[in-house]
C-alpha positions in Angstrom: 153.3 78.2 158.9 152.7 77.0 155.6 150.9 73.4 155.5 152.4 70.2 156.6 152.6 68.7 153.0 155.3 71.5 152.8 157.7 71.0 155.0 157.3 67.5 154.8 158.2 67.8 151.0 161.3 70.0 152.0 162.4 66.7 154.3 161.9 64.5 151.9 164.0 66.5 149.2 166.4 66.5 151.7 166.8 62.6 152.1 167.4 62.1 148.1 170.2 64.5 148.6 171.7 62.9 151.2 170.2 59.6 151.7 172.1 58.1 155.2 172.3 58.9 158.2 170.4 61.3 160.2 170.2 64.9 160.2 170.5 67.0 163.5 168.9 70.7 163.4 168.6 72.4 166.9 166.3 74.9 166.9 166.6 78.2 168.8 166.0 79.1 172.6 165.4 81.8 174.1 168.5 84.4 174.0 168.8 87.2 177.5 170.0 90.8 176.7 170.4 91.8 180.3 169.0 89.3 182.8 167.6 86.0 182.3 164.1 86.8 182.1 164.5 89.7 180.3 164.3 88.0 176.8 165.3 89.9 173.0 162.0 89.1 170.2 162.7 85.1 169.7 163.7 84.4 166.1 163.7 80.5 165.4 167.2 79.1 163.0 165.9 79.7 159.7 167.3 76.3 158.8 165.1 74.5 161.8 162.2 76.9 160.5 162.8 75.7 156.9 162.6 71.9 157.9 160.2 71.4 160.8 158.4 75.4 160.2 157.8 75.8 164.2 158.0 78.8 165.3 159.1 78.0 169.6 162.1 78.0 171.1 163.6 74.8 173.2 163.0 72.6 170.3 164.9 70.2 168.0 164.3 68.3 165.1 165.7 64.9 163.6 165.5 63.5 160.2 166.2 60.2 159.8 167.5 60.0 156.7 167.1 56.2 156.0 164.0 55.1 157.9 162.2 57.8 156.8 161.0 58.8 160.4 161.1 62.7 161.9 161.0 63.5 165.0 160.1 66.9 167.4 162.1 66.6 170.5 160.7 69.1 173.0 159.1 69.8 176.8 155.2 70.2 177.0 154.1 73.1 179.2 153.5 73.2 182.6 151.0 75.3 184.8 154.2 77.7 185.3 154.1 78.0 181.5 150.4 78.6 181.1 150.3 81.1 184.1 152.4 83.2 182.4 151.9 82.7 178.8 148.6 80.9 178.7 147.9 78.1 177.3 150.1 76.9 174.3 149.7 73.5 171.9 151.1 70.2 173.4 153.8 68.6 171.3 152.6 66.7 169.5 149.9 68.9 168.0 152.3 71.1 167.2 154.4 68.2 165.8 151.4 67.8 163.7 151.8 71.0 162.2 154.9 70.2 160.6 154.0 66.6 159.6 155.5 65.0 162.1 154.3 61.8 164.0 157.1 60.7 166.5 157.8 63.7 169.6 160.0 63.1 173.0 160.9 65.2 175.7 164.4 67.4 174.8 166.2 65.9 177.7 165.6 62.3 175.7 167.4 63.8 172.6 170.9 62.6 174.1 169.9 59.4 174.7 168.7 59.1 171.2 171.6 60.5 169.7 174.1 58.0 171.7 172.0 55.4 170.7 172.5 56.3 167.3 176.0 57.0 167.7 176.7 53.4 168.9 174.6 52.0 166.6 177.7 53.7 164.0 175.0 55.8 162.3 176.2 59.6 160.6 174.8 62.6 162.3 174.6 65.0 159.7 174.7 68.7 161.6 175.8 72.3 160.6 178.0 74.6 162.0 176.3 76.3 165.2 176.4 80.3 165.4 175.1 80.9 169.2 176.6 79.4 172.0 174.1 78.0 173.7 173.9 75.6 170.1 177.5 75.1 170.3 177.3 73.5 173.9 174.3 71.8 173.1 176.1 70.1 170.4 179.1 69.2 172.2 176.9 67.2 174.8 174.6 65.5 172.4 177.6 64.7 170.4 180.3 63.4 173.1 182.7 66.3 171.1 184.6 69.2 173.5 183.1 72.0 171.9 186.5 73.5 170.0 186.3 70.5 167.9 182.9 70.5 166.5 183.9 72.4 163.8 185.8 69.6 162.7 182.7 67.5 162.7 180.4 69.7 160.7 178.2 68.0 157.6 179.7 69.4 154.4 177.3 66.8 152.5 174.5 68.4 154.7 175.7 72.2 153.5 175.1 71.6 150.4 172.0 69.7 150.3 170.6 72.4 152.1 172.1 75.2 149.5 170.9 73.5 146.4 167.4 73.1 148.2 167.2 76.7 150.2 168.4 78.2 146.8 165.4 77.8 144.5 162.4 79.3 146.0 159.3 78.1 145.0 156.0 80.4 145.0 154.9 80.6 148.6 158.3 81.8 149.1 158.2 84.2 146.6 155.3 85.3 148.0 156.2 85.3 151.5 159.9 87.4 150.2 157.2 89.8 148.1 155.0 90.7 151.3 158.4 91.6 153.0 158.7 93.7 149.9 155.9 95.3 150.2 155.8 96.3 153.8 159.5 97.9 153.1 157.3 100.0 150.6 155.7 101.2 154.0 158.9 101.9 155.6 160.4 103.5 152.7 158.0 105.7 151.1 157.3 107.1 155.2 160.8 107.7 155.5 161.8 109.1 152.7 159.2 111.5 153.1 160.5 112.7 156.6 163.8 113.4 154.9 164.0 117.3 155.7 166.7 119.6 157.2 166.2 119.5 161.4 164.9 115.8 161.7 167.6 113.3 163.4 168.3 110.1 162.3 166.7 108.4 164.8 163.2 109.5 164.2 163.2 108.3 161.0 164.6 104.7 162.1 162.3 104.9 165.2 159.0 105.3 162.7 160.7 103.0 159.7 160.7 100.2 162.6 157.7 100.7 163.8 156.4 100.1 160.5 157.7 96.5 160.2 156.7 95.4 163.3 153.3 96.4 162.8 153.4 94.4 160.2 154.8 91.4 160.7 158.2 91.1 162.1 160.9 93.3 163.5 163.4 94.8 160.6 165.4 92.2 159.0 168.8 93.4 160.3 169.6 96.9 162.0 168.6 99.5 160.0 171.4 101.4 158.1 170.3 105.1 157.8 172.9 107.9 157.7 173.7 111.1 156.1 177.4 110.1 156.5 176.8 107.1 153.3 180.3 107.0 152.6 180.4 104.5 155.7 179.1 101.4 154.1 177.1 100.1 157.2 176.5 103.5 159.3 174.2 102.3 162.0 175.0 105.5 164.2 171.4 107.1 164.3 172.2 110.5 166.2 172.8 113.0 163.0 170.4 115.8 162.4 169.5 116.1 158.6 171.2 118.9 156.9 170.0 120.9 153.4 172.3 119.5 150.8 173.3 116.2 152.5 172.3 112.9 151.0 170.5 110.3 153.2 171.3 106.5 152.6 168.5 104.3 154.2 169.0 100.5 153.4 166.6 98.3 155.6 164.2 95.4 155.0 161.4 93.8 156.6 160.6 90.3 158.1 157.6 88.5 157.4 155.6 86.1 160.1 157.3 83.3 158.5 160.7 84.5 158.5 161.3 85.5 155.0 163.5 88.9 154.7 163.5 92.1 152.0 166.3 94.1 151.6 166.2 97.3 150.0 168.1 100.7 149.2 167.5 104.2 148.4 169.2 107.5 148.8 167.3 110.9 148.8 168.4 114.2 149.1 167.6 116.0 152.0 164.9 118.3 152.0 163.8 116.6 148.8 165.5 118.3 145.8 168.4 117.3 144.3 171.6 119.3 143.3 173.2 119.1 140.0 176.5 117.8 141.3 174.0 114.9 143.2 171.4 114.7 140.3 174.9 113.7 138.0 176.3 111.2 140.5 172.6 109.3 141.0 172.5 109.0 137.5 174.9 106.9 137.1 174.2 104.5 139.8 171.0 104.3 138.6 172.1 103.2 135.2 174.5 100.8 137.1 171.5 99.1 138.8 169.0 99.2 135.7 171.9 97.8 133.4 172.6 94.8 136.2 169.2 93.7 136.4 168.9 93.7 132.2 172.0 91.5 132.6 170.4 89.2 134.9 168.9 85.8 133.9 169.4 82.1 133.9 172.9 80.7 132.8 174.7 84.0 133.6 177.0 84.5 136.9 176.3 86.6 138.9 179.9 88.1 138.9 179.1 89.3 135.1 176.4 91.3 136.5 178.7 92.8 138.6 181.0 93.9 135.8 178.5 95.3 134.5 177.4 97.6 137.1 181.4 97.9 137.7 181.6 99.3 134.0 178.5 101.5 134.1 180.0 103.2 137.2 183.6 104.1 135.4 182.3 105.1 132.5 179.8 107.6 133.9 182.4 108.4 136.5 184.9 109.0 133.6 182.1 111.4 131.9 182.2 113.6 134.6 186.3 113.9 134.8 186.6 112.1 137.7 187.9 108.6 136.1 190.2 108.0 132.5 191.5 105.4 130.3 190.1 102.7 129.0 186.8 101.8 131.3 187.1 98.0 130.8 190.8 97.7 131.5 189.9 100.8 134.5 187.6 97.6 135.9 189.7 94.6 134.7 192.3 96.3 137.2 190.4 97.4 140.1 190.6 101.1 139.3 186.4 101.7 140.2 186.8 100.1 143.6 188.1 103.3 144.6 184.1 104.3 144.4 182.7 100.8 145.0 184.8 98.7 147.2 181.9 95.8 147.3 180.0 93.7 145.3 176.9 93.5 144.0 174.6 91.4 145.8 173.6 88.6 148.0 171.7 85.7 147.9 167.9 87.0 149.7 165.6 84.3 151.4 165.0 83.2 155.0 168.1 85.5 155.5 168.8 88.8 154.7 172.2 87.2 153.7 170.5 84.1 152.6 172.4 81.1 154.2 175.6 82.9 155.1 175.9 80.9 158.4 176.5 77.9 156.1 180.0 79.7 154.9 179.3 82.1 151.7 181.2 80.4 149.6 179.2 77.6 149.6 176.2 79.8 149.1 177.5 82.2 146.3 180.1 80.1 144.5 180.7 76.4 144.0 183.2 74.3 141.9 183.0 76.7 138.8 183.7 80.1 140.2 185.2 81.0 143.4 185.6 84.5 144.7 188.1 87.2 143.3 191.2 88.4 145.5 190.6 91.7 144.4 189.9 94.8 146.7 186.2 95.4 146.2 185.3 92.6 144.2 186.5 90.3 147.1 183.8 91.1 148.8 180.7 89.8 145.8 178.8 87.8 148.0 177.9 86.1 145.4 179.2 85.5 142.4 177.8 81.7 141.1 175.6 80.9 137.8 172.1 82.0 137.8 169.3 79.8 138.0 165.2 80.2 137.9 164.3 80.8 141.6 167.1 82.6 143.1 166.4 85.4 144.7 169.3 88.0 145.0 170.1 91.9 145.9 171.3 94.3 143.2 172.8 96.7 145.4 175.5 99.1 142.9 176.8 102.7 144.8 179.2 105.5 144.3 181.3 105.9 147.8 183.7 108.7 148.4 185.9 107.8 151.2 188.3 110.3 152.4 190.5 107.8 154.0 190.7 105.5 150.9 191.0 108.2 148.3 193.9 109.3 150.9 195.2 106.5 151.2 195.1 105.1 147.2 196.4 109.3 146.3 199.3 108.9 148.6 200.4 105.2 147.2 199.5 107.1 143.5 197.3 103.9 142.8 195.2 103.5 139.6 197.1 106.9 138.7 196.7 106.2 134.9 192.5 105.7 135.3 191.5 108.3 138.5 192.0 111.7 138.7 193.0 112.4 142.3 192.8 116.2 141.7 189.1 116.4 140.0 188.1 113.8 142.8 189.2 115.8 145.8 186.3 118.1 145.0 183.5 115.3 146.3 185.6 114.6 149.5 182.5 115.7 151.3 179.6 114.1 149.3 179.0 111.1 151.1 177.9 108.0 149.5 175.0 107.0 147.2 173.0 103.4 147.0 170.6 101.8 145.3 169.3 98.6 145.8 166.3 96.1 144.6 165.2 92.4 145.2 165.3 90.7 142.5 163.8 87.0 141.0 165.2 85.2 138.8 162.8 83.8 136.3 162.9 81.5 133.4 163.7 83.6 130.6 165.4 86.8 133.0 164.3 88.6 135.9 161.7 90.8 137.8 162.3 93.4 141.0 160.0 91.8 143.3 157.4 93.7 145.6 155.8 97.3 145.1 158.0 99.6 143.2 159.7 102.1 145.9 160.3 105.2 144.2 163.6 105.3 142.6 164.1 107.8 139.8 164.8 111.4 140.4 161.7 112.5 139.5 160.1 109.8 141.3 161.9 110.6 145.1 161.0 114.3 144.5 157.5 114.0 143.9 157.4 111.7 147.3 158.9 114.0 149.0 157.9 117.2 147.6 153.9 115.5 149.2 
């Protein structure tokens, strides 16, 4: 945890952006994957965490947004508890922890909350993404659980996006440790990247990695020689001479904060021309996005930009035409990247999604493009100091889609179906770096993971 004064700060940032009322965050239990007992690795709501920073299921916290009282509502252990997991802080020392001076029992939370309820007071609350939450609510609240939905804190969402968005420096630390330990899992993998090793060994060891240090991997690890599928997580290839491997994985930190990060090698460590040409330009795509990036620019720009450096290098090599900005203005490139950009990066890998992406990645002046490919920017919203986002540009060749788009004759004027057929079988190349926005532009956060050519052969060629 970080200190007390910290999450106490957080609450009290909370209450000028709200101001009445009280806000209702249930923590996390414990979630089964088979039987009861039988348990997956407990991961607290990263909105709880944010707030109260405990780190136990079976909790919840209150803020009460005018008296200026919290409170920790929770059961102390029993000698069943310490038996098997030996002893464990009371309540109200853990309480402590977070600043907090008033706990009660969790079976006294409903009470409190009808209290409040008659009383006419707001409960402020968000939009519940396990089940258990969602019945929990729906008994606190009096509400059959198909119409809590309907009673969800938009006030709240956004106090909580304007706070969660700006990360301050123990943040940035905690988001450049995660950083660093995907170092650890990407230079080892990477390395293993040779013809006769399956998939799975490299996710096995890449997982191992993060867990050893710190956390288990910050979502499922994507690591395919098939990279044309966008989120392979099918494990069971062997690695062929002159395939490319994608591997796009992060790690989690102790305190919950999440890297995300790309790279594509060649397998056996060498590149071809043909691969060598196609890199290239994604590289360019990425290193010309992050000179784009600073405060007072949206985020969409950035991904114009990489759009842009994609068909233009695409065109050098025959496979695009026309006019590259007009190509982009019309959706030619999506052909090759059908997605956006990046994501906000924080306390989740997809920073705050739960609380509906577009209130995370745009607000009242930008909303998301209709647009195949660029429908799916994440993010899209101005830039400010202390955002932390993914630049994530790739070159995709899709059989289906490029199919699909030849048969309707799409984009005929700006692709050249014929000089395009000849990467059918390429796969799909990624890139992608963390990224902090900072008061005059940006830096990649973390340890640099190799990324040029010459880079990602050296690594391997050791």
């Amino acid at each position: 945890m970080f200190t007390s004064e910290v999450y106490t700060k957080r609450r009290n940032a909370l209450r000028k952006e709200l101001k009445s009322g009280l806000v209702l965050l249930p923590g996390n239990s414990e979630a089964a994957y088979n039987y009861p007992d039988n348990t997956y690795t407990f991961r607290q709501d990263s909105n709880f965490s944010y707030f109260f920073g405990l780190d136990h299921p079976g909790l919840a916290g209150v803020i009460d947004l005018e008296n200026g009282v919290d409170y920790i509502f929770g059961n102390e252990v029993d000698i069943e508890d310490i038996i098997w997991m030996g002893p464990q802080p009371g309540m109200r020392e853990q309480a402590a922890l977070a600043g907090v001076n008033s706990t009660a029992p969790l079976s006294e939370l409903s009470v409190f909350i009808s209290n409040l309820i008659r009383m006419g007071r707001d409960v402020h609350f968000l939009k519940p993404y396990r089940g258990e939450t969602l019945l929990q609510l729906s008994d606190l609240l009096g509400v059959h659980h198909s119409r809590i939905s309907d009673y969800v804190s938009l006030p709240l969402i956004k106090a909580i996006v304007k706070l969660r968005s700006i990360k301050d420096k123990l943040e940035i630390a905690e988001i450049e440790k995660a950083v660093d330990v995907a170092w650890l899992m990407f230079t080892e993998g990477m390395k293993m990247a040779h013809p006769g090793i399956k998939e799975q060994t490299i996710v096995g060891t890449m997982e191992g990695i993060a867990i050893a240090h710190g956390r288990p991997v910050s979502f499922p690890i994507i690591l395919s020689i098939n990279g044309q599928i966008l989120h392979n997580h099918h494990h069971g290839n062997m690695l062929k001479e002159g395939r490319m491997l994608v591997i796009d994985a992060g790690a989690e930190t102790s305190l919950n904060y999440a890297s995300d990060i790309t790279r594509t090698v060649p397998v056996g460590g060498k590149f071809s021309q043909r691969q060598r040409e196609i890199y290239g330009i994604v590289l360019n795509a990425n290193l010309n996005a992050i000179a784009a990036t600073e405060p007072g620019v949206f985020y969409r720009d950035c991904h114009v930009v990489a759009c842009e450096t994609i068909a233009a290098g695409l065109k050098e090599l025959g496979l695009m035409r026309g006019d590259v900005k007009e190509a982009v203005a019309a959706g030619a490139h999506a052909l090759f990247l059908p997605h956006g950009l990046g994501h906000m990066l924080g306390m989740d890998v997809h920073d705050m999604e739960g609380l509906g992406q577009i209130n995370v990645g745009y607000d009242d002046e930008i909303k998301p493009s209709t647009q195949f490919g660029t429908a799916y920017l994440r993010m899209g919203r101005r830039l400010q100091p202390g955002f932390v986002i993914t630049n994530e540009p790739g070159i995709y060749f899709i059989p289906e889609l490029i199919d699909l788009w030849k048969s309707e004759k799409k984009f005929a004027e700006f692709i050249n179906y014929i000089k395009v057929d000849e990467y059918r079988d390429f796969g799909g190349i990624r890139i992608e770096d963390d990224i902090l926005v900072t008061e005059d532009g940006c830096r990649v956060l973390g340890k640099p993971i190799p990324k040029t050519v010459e880079e990602i052969e050296n690594l391997m060629r050791r």
